[in-house]
N, C-alpha and C positions, 0 to 999 in steps of 0.2 A: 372682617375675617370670615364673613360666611361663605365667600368658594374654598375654604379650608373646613369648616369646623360644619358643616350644612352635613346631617346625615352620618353624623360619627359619635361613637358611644364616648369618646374623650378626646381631648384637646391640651396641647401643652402650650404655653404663650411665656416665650422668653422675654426678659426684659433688658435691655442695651444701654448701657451710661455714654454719654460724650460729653465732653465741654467745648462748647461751642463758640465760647466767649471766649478773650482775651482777659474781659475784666472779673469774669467767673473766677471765684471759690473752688480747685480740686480737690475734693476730699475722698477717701478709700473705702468707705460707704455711705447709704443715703437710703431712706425708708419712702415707701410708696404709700400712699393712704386714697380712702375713696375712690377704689377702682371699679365698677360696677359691668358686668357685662350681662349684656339678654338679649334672647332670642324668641323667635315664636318657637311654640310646643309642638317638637315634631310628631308625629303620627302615624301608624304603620298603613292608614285607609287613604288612598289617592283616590281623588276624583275627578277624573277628565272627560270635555275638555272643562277649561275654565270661565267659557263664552258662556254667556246665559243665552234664556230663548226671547227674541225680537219677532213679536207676530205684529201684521198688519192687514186692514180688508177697510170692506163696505161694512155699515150696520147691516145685520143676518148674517154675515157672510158668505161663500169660503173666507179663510183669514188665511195667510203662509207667513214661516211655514207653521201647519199644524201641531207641528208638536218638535221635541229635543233629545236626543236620544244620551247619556250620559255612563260612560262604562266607569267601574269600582272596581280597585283592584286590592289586594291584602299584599304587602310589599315586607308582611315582619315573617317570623317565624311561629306564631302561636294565632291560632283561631281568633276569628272576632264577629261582634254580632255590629250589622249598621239598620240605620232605619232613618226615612225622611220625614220630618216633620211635620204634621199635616197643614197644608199651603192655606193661609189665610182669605184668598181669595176663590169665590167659589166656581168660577169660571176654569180651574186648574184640575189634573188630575194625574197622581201617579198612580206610576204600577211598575214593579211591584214595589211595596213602601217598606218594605223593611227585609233583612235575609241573614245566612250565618256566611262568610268569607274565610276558606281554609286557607293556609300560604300558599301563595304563589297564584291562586285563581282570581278568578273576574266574576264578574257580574254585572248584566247590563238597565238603566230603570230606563224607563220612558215617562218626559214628562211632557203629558199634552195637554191642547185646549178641549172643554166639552161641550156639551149643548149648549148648557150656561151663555158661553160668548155668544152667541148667535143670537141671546132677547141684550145684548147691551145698547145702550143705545149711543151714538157720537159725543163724542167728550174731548174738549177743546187739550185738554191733560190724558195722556198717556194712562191706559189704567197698569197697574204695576203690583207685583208682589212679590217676596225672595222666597223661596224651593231650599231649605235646610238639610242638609243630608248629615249626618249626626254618626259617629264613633259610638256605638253605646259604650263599648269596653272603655274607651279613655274619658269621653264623654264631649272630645275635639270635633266639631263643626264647620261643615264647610259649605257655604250660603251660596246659592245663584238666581241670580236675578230673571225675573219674568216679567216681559213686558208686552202691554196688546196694545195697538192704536186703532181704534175706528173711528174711519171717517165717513161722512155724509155721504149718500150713494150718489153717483152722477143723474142729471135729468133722462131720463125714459118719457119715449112719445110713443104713440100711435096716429095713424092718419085715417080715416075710410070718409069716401071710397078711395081707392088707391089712384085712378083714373076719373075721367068725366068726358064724357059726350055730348056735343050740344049739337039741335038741329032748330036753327032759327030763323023764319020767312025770310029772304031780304029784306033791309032798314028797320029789321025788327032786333029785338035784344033779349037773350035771356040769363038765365040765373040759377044757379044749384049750389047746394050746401057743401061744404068740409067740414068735419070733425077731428079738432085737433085735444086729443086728452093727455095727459101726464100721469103716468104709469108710475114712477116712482113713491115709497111709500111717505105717508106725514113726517114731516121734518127735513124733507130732500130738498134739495137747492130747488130753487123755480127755475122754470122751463122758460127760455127764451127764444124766440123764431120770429123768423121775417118770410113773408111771401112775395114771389113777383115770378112775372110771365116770362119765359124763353122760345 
């Protein structure tokens, strides 16, 4: 019944007799017992969207996207105070974390990544935390999830010199260095190369 009953101060729920049988019992009344109905606790604080924030990068970073923007609206008729929960993971950060909602306004928070993310190091598991934004006046909660993946930076090379010039008698041969280094920091994949002449 909740496309009927979703958002309404009362609900009326009729009940209907049939006999459906042939070998059924008609009788002219009949009692209902253990009838139970429930619903979630509506709330006059909407919080969209409903997506949480999916970041992704190299260890250091940039990570995208950086951050999730989340609008709060007051949908009742009487003031209310909300506030976000302070995020258990320290790589997170909102703003603003808590405010007063008159009827009918908004209010926009931002939740982004901070420096934090940028000393994690690559972890085979998702690092994750849920972002609470919290009703005070009801005390109704509505959770989104925060999730960062870093992964292992790709190999980085350098080469010098970048060119080579030889000047070598006839039937003589000569010989000069490359310097092949891997620029990536500790814990980067290993650099893999092959050389040959064109």
């Amino acid at each position: 019944i909740g496309s009927v009953a979703d958002n309404q101060a009362g609900v009326r729920i009729r009940w209907g007799y049939q006999v459906s049988s042939s070998g059924a019992w008609s009788r002219s009344g009949w009692n209902l017992d253990d009838i139970r109905l429930a619903g979630d606790q509506a709330d006059y604080l909407s919080v969209a969207p409903a997506a949480g924030l999916a970041a992704q990068g190299f260890e250091g970073g940039p990570f995208a996207p950086a951050s999730a923007t989340y609008t709060l609206s007051n949908t009742g008729s009487s003031v209310l105070h909300w506030r976000v929960q302070p995020p258990a993971a320290a790589w997170l950060s909102v703003s603003p974390s808590q405010g007063t909602l008159a009827p009918g306004v908004t209010d926009q928070v931002e939740v982004a990544l901070n420096s934090v993310a940028a000393s994690l190091a690559w972890n085979a598991t998702p690092y994750a935390c849920q972002v609470v934004f919290e009703n005070v006046s009801s005390g109704v909660t509505f959770p989104r999830n925060a999730q960062l993946t870093v992964s292992v930076p790709p190999a980085q090379a350098s080469l010098a010199p970048e060119s080579l010039l030889f000047f070598c008698p006839l039937g003589q041969t000569g010989a000069q260095t490359l310097t092949l280094r891997n620029l990536a920091p500790a814990g980067s994949a290993a650099l893999t190369f092959t050389a040959k002449a064109v």
